[in-house]
Backbone as CSV, one residue per row, in Angstrom:
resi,resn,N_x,N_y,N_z,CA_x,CA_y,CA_z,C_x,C_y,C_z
1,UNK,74.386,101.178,72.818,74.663,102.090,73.919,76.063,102.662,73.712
2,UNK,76.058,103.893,73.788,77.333,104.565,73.637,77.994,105.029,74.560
3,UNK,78.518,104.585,75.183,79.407,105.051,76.442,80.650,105.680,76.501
4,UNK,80.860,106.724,76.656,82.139,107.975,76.929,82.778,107.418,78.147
5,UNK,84.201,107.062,78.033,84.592,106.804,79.700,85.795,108.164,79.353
6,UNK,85.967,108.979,80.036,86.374,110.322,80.158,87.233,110.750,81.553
7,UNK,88.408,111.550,81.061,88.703,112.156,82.708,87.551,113.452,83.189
8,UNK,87.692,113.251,84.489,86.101,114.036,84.616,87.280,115.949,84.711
9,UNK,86.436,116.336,84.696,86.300,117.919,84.788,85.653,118.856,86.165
10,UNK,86.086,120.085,86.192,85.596,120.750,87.309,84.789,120.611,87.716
11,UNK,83.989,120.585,86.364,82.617,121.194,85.977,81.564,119.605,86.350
12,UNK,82.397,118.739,86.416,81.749,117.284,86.759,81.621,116.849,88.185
13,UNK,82.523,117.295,89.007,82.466,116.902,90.840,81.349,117.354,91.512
14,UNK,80.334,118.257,91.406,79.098,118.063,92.202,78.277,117.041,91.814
15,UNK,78.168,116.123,91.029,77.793,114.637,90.121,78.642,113.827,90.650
16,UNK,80.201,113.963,90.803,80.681,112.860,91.448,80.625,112.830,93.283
17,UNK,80.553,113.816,93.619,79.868,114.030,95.147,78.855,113.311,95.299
18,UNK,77.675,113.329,94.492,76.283,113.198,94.402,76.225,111.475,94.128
19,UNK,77.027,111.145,93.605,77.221,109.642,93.018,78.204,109.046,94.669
20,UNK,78.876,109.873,95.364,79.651,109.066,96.148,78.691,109.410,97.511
21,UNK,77.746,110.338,97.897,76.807,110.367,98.662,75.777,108.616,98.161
22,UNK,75.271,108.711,96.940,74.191,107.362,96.563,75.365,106.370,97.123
23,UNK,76.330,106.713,96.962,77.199,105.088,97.875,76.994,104.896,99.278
24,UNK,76.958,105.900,99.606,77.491,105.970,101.240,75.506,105.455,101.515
25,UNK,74.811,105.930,101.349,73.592,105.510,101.217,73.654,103.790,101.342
26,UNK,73.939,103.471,100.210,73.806,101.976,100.145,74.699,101.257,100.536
27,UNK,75.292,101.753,101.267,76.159,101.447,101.931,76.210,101.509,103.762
28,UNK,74.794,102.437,103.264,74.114,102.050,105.058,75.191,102.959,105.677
29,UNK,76.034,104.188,105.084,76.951,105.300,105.809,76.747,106.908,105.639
30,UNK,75.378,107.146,105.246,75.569,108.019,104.833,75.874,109.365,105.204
31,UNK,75.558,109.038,106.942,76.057,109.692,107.915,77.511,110.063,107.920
32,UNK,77.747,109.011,107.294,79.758,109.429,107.313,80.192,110.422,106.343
33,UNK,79.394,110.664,105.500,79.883,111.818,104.575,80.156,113.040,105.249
34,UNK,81.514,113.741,105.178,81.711,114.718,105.830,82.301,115.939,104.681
35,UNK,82.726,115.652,103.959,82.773,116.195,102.870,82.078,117.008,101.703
36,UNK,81.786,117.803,101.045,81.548,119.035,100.618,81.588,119.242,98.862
37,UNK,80.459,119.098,97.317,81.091,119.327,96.454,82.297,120.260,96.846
38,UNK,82.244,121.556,97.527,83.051,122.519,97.492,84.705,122.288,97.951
39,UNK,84.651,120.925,98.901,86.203,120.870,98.921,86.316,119.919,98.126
40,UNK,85.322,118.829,97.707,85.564,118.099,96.470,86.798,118.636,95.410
41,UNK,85.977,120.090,95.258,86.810,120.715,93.853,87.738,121.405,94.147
42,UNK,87.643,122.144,95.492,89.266,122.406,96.066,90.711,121.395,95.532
43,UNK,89.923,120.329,96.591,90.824,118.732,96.899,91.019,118.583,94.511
44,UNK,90.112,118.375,94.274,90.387,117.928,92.551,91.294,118.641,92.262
45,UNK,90.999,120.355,92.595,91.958,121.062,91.528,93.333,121.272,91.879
46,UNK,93.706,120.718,92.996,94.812,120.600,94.215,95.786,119.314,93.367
47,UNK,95.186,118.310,92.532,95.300,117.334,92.350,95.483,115.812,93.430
48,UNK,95.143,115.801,93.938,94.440,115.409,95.592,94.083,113.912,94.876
49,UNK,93.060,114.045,93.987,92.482,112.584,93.292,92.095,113.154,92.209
50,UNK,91.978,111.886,91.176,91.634,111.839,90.326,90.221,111.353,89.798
51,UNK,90.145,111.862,89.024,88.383,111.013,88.703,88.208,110.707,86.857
52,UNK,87.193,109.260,86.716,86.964,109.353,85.594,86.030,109.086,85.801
53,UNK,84.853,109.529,84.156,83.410,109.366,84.465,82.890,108.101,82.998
54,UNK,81.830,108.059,83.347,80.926,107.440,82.235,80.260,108.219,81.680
55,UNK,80.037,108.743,80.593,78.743,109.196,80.058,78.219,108.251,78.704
56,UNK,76.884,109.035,79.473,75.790,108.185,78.706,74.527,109.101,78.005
57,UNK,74.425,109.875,76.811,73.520,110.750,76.458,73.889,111.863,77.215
58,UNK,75.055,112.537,77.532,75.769,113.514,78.053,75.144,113.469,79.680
59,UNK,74.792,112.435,80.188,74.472,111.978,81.356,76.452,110.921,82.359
60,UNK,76.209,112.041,83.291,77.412,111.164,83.960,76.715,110.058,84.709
61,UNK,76.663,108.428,84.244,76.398,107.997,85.097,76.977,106.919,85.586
62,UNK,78.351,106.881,85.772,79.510,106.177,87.167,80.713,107.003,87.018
63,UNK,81.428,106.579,87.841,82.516,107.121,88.182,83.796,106.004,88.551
64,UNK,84.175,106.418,88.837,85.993,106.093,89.580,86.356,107.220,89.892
65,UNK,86.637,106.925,91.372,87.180,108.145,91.911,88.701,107.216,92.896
66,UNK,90.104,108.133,92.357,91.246,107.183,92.598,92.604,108.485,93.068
67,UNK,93.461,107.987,93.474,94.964,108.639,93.609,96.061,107.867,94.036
68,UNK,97.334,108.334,93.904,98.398,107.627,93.868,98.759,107.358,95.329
69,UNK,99.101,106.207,95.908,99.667,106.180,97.260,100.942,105.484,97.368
70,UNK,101.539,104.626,97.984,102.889,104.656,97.959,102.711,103.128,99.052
71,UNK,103.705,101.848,98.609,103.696,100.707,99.129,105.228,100.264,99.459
72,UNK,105.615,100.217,100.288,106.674,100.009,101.149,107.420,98.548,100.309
73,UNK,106.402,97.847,100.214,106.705,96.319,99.856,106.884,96.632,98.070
74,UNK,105.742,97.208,97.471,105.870,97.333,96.279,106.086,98.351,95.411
75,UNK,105.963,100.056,95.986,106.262,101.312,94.893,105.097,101.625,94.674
76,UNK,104.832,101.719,93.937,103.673,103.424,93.641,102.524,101.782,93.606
77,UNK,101.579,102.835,93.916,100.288,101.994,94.293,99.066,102.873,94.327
78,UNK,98.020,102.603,93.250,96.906,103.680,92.798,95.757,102.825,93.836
79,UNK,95.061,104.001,94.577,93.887,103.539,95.640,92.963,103.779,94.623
80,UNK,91.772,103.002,94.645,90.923,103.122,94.509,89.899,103.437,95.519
81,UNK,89.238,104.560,95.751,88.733,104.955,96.548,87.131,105.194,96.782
82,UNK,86.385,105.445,95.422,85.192,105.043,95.233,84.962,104.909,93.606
83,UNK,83.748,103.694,93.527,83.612,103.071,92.563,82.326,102.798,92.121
84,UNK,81.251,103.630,91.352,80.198,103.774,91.515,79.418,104.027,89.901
85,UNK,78.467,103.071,90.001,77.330,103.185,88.692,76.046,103.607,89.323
86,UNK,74.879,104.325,88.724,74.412,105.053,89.195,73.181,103.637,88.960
87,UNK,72.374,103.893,89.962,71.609,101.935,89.980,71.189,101.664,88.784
88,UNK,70.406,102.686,88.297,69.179,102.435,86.817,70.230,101.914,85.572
89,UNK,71.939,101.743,85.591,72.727,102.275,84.741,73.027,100.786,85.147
90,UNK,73.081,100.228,85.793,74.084,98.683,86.524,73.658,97.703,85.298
91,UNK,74.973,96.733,85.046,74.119,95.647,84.515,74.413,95.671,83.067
92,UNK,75.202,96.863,82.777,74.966,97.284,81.223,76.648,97.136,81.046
93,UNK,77.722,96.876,81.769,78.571,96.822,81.310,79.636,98.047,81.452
94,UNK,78.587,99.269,82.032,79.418,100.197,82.536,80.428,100.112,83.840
95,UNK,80.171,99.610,84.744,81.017,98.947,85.451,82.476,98.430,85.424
96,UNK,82.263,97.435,83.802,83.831,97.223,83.300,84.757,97.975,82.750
97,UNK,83.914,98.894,82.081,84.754,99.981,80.965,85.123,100.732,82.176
98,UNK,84.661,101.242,83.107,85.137,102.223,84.009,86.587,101.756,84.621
99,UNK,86.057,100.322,85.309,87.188,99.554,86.149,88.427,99.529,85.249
100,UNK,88.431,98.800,84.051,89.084,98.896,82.965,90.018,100.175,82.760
101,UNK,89.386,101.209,82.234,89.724,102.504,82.311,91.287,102.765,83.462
102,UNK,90.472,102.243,84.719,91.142,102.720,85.672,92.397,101.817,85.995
103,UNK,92.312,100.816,85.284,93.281,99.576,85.277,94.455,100.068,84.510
104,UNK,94.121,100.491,83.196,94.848,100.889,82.225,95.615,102.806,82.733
105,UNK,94.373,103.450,83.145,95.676,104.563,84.012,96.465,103.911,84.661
106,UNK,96.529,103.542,85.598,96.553,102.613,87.093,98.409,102.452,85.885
107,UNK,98.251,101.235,84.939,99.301,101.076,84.858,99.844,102.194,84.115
108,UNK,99.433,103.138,83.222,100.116,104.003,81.875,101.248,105.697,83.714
109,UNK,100.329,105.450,84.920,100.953,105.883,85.667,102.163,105.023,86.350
110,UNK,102.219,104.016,86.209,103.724,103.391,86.771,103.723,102.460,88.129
111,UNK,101.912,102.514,88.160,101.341,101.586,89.692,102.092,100.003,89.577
112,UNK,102.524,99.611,90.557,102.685,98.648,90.615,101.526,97.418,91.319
113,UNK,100.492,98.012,91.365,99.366,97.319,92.080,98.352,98.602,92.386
114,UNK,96.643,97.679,92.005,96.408,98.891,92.445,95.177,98.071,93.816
115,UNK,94.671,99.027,94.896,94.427,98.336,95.847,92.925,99.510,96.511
116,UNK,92.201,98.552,96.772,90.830,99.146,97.318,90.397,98.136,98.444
117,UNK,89.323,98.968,98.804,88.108,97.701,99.278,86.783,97.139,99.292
118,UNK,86.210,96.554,100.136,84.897,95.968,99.273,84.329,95.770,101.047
119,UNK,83.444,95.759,100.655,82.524,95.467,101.950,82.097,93.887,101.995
120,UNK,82.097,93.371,102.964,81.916,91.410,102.801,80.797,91.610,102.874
121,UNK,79.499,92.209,102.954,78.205,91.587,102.922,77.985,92.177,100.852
122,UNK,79.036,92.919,99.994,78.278,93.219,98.974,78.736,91.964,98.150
123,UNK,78.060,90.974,98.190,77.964,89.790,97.100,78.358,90.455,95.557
124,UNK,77.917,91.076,95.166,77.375,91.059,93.483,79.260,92.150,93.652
125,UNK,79.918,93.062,94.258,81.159,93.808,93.960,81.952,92.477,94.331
126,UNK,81.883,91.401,94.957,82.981,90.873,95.093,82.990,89.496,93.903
127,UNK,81.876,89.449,93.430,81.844,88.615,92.296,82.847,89.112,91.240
128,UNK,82.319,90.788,90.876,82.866,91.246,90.003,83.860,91.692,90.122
129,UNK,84.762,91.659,91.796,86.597,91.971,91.429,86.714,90.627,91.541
130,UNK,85.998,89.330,91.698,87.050,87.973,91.766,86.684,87.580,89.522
131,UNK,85.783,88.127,89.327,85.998,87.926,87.623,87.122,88.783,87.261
132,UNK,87.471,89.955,87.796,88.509,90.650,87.030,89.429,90.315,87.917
133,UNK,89.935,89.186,88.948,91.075,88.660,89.427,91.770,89.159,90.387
134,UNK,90.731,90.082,91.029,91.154,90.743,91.982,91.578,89.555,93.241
135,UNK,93.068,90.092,94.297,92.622,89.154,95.235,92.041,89.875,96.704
136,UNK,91.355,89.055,96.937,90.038,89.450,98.204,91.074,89.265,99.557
137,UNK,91.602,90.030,100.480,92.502,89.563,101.637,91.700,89.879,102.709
138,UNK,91.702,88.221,103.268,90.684,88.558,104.431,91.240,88.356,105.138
139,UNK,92.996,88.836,105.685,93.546,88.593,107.249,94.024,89.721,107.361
140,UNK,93.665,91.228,106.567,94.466,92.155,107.250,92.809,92.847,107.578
141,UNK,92.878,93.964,108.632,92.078,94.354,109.201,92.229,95.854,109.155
142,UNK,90.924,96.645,108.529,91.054,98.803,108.539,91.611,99.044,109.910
143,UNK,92.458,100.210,109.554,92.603,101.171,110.952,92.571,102.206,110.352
144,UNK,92.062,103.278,111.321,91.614,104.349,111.047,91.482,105.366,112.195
145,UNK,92.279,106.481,111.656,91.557,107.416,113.673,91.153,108.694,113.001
146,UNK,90.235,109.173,113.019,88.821,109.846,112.311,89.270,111.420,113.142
147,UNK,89.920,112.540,112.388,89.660,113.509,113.186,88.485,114.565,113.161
């Protein structure tokens, strides 16, 4: 299997829309999508976030979708914001090269940590950030005010 892990392109964000809609799906949110390929690529070409892809037989199939945020306690700090293999694709290892990928920007940008989240009922994502050493913090709590 030959896998391309790549910075994605213009020409790639209605695929990474389409890949972060199949999240929100299985994720039982899909209602929450409020967002648009069209400001997708606004927001991309703005430099807003960043994205890298997988390909597979000139097939995009995962992503990382990430940008730089800023930590009071620690200095530059890369979010990870969505993190997605496309289902038929799981299992194969694409998953790591992506995460990986994004580990290695994460630091070649100057992050001093990089920080996401995980949902507590997805068993099989929290297996795979406690193998790559992620730590899981279960005493701080989301806030959020939705305009």
């Amino acid at each position: 299997m030959n896998i391309q892990i790549r910075p994605a392109t213009i020409e790639d964000i209605d695929e990474v829309h389409a890949m972060v809609r199949e999240l929100a799906i299985f994720e039982k949110a899909e209602s929450s999508v409020k967002t648009s390929p069209e400001i997708y690529k606004k927001d991309f070409k703005d430099g807003i976030f960043e994205v890298k892809v997988a390909v597979l037989n000139q097939e995009i199939v995962g992503m990382v979708l990430y940008f730089m945020a800023y930590s009071t306690w620690r200095g530059k700090m890369m979010y990870l914001d969505d993190f997605v293999v496309k289902n038929k694709y799981r299992n194969r290892g694409i998953g790591q090269l992506l995460f990986d990928a994004f580990i290695q920007e994460s630091k070649a940008q100057g992050a001093t940590m990089v920080k996401w989240q995980v949902l507590d009922w997805n068993e099989h994502a929290i297996r795979f950030y406690e193998k790559n050493k992620a730590e899981i913090e279960k005493n701080w709590w989301n806030v959020k005010i939705i305009f």
